[in-house]
N, CA, C and O atoms as a GROMACS GRO file, in nm:
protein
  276
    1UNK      N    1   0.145   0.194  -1.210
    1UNK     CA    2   0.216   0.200  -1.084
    1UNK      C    3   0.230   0.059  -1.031
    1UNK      O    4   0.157  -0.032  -1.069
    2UNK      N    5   0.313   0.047  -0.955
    2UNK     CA    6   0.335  -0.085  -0.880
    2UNK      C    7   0.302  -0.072  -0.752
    2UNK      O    8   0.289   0.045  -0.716
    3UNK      N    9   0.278  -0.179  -0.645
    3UNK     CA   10   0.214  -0.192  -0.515
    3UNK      C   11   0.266  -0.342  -0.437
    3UNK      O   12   0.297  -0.437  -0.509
    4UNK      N   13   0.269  -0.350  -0.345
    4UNK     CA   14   0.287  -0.440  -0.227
    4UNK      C   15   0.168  -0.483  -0.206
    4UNK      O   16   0.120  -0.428  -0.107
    5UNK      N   17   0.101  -0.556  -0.254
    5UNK     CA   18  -0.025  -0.619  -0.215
    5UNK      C   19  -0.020  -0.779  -0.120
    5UNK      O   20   0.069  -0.864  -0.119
    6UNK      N   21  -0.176  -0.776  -0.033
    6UNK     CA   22  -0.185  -0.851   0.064
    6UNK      C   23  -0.294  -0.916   0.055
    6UNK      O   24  -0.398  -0.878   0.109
    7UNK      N   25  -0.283  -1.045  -0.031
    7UNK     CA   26  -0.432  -1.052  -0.076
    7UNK      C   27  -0.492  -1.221   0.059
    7UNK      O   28  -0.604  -1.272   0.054
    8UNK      N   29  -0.397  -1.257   0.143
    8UNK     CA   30  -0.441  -1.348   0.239
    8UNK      C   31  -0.308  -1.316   0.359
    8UNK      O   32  -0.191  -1.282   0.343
    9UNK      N   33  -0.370  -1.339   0.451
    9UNK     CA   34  -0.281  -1.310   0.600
    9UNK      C   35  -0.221  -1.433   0.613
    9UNK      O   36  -0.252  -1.551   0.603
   10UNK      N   37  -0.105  -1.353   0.643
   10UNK     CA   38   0.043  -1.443   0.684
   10UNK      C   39   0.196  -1.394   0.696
   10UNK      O   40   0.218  -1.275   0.718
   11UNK      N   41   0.280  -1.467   0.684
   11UNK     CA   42   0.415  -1.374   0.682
   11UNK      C   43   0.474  -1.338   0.545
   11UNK      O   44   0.391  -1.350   0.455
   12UNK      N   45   0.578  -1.302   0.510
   12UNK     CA   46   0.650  -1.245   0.415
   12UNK      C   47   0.588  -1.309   0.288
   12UNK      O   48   0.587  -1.256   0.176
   13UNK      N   49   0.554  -1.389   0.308
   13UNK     CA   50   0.575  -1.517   0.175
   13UNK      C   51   0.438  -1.460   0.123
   13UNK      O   52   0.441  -1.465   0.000
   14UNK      N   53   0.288  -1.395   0.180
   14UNK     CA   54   0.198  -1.342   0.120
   14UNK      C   55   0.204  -1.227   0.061
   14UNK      O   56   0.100  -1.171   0.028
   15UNK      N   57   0.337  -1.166   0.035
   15UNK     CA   58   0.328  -1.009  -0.017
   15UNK      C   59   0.361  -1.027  -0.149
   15UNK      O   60   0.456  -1.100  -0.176
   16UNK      N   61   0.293  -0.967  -0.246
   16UNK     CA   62   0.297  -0.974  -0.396
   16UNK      C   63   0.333  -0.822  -0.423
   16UNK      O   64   0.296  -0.729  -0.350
   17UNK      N   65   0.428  -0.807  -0.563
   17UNK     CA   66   0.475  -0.741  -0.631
   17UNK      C   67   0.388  -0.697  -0.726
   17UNK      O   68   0.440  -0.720  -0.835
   18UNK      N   69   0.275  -0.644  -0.740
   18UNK     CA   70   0.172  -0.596  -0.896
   18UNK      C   71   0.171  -0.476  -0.923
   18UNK      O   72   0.180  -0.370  -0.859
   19UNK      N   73   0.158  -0.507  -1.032
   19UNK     CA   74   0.108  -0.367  -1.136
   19UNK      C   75  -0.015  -0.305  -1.094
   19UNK      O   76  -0.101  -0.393  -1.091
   20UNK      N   77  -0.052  -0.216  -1.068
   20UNK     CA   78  -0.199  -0.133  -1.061
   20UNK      C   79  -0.198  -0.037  -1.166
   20UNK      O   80  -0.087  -0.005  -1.210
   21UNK      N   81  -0.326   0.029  -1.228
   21UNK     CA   82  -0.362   0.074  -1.259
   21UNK      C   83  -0.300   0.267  -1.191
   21UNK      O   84  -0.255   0.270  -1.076
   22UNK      N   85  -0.305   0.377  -1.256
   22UNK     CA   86  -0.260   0.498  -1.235
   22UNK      C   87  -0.369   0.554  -1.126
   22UNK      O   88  -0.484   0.559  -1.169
   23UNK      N   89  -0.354   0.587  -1.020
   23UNK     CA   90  -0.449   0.654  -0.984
   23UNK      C   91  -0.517   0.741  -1.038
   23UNK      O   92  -0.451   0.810  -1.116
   24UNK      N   93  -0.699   0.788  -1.024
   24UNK     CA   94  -0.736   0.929  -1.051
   24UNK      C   95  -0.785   1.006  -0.965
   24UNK      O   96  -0.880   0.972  -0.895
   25UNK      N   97  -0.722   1.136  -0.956
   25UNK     CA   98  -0.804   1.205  -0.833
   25UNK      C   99  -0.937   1.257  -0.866
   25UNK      O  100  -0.977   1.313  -0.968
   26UNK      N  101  -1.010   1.217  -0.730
   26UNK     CA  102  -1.141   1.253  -0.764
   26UNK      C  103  -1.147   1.396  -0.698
   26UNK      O  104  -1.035   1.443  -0.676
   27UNK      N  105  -1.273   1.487  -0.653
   27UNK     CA  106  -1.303   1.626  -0.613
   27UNK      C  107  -1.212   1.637  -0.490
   27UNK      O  108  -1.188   1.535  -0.425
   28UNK      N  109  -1.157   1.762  -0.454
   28UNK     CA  110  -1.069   1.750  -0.321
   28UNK      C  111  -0.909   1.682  -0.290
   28UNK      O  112  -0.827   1.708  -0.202
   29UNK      N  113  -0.908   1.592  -0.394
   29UNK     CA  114  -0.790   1.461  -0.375
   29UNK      C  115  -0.687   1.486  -0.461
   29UNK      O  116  -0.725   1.532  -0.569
   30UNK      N  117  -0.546   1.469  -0.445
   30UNK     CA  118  -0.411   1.438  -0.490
   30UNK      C  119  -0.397   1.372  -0.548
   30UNK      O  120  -0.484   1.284  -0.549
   31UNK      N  121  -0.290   1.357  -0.637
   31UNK     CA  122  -0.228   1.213  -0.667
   31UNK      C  123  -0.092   1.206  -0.646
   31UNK      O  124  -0.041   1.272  -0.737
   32UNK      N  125   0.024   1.146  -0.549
   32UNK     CA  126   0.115   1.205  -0.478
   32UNK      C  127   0.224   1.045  -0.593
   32UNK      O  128   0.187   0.928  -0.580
   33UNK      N  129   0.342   1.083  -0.686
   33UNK     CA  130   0.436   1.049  -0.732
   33UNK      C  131   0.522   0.974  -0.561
   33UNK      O  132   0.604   1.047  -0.507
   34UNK      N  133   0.500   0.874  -0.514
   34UNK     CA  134   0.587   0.843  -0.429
   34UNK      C  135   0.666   0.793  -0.484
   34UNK      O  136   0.658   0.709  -0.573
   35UNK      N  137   0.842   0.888  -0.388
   35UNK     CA  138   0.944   0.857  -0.366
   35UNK      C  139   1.036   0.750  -0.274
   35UNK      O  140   1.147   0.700  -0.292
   36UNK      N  141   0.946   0.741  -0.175
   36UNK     CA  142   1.016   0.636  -0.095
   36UNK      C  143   0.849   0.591   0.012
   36UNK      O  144   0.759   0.674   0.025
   37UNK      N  145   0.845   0.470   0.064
   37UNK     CA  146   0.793   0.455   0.128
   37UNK      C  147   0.812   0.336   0.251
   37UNK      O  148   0.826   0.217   0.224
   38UNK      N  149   0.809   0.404   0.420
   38UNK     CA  150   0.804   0.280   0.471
   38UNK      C  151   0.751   0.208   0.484
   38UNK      O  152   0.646   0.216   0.419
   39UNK      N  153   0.764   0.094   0.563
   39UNK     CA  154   0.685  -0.020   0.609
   39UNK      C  155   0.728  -0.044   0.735
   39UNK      O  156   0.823  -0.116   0.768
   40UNK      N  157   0.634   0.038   0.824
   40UNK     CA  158   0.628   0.007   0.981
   40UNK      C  159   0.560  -0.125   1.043
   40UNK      O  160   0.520  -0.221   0.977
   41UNK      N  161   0.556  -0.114   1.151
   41UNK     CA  162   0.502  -0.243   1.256
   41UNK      C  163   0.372  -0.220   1.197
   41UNK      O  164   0.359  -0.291   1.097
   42UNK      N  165   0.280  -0.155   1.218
   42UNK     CA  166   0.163  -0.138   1.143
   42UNK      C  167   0.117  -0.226   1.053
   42UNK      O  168   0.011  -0.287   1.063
   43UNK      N  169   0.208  -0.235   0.950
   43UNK     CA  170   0.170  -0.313   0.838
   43UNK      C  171   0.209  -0.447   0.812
   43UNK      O  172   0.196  -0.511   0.707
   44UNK      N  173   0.277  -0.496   0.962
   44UNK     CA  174   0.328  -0.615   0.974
   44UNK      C  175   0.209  -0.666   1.046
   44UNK      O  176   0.166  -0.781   1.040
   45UNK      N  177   0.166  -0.578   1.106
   45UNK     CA  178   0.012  -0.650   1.226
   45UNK      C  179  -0.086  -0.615   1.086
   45UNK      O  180  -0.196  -0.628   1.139
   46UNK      N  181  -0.109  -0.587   0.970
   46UNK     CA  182  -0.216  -0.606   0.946
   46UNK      C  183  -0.180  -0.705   0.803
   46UNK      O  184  -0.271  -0.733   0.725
   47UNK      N  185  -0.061  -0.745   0.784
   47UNK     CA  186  -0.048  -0.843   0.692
   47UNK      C  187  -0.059  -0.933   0.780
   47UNK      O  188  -0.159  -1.000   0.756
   48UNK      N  189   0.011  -0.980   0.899
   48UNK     CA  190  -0.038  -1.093   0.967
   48UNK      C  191  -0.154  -1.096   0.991
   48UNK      O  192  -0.174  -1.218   0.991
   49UNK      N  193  -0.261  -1.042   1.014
   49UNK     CA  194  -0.400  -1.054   1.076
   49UNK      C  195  -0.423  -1.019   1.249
   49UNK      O  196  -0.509  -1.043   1.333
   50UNK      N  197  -0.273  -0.940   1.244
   50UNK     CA  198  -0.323  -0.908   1.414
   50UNK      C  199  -0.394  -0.775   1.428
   50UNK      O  200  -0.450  -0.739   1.531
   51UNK      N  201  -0.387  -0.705   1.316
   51UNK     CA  202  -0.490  -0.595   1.318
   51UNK      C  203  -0.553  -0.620   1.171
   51UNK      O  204  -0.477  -0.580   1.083
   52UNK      N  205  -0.659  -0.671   1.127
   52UNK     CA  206  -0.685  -0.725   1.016
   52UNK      C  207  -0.779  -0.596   0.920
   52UNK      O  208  -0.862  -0.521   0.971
   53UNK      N  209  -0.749  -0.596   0.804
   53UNK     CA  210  -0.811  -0.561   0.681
   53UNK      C  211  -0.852  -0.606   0.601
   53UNK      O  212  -0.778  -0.679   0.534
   54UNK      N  213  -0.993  -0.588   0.561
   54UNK     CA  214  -1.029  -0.583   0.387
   54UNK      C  215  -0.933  -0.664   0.342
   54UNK      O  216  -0.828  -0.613   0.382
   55UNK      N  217  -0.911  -0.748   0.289
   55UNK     CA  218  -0.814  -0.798   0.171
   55UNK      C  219  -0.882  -0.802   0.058
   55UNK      O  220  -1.001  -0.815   0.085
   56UNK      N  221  -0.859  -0.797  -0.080
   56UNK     CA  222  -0.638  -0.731  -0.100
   56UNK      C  223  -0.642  -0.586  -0.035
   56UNK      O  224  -0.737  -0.508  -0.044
   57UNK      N  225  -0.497  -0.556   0.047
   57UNK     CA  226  -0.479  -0.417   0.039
   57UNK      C  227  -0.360  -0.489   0.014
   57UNK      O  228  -0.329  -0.601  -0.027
   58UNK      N  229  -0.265  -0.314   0.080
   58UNK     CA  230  -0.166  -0.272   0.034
   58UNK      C  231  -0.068  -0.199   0.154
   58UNK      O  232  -0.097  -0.119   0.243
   59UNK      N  233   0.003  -0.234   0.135
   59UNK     CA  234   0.130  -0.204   0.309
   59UNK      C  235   0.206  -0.060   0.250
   59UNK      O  236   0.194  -0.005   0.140
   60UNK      N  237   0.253  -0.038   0.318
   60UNK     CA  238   0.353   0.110   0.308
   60UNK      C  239   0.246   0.226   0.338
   60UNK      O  240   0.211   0.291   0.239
   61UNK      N  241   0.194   0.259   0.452
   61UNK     CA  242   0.124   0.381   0.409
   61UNK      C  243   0.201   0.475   0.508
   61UNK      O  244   0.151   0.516   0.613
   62UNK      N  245   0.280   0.494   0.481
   62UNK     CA  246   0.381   0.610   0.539
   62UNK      C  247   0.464   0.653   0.361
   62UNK      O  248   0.515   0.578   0.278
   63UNK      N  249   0.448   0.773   0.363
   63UNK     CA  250   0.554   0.778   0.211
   63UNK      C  251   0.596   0.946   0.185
   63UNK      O  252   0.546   1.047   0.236
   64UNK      N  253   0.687   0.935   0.105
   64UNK     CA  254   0.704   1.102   0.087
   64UNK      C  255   0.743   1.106  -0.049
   64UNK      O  256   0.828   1.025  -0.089
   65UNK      N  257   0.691   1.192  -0.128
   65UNK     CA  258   0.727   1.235  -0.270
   65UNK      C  259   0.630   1.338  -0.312
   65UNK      O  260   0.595   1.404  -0.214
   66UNK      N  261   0.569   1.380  -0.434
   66UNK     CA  262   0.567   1.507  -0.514
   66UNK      C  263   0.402   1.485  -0.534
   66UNK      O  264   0.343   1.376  -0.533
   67UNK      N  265   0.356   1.592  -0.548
   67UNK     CA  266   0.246   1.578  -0.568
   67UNK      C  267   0.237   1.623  -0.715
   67UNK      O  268   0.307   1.713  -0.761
   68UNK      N  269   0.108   1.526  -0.813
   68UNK     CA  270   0.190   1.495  -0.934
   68UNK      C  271   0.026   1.606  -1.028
   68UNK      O  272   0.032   1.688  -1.119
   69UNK      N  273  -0.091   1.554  -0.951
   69UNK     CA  274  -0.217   1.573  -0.990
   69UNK      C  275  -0.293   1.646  -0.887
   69UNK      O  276  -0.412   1.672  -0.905
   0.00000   0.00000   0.00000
C-alpha cells in the first residue's frame, strides 16, 4: 500500500509519498481497501506541529472504501 507520511513538522515540502507494508488485522479489526481519502484542516495542524504527533505518521484519516479483511 502507499501512504502520505510525516516524518518532521512543516509545510507541504515534509509530506512523502511511501510504500508500506499491507496491513494485518488483528482480533476485532478490519482491513478497509481505501477508495478515496480526505485531507482536512486536521491534518494540516498536525503536519505543521500545531496539534503535534508521534512522528512518522500519516495524514488522511477521513476515507471511504470496502472492507477487504
Amino acid at each position: 500500500m502507499h501512504a502520505i507520511i510525516v516524518s518532521a513538522q512543516g509545510g507541504p515540502e515534509v509530506l512523502e509519498y511511501a510504500e508500506r507494508p499491507d496491513p494485518v488485522p488483528g482480533d476485532g479489526e478490519v482491513v478497509v481497501d481505501v477508495a478515496a481519502s480526505g485531507v482536512n484542516f486536521i491534518d494540516i495542524y498536525h503536519r505543521s506541529g500545531a496539534y503535534p504527533l508521534p512522528l512518522p505518521t500519516t495524514i488522511g484519516s477521513e476515507g471511504a472504501g470496502t472492507v477487504s479483511a
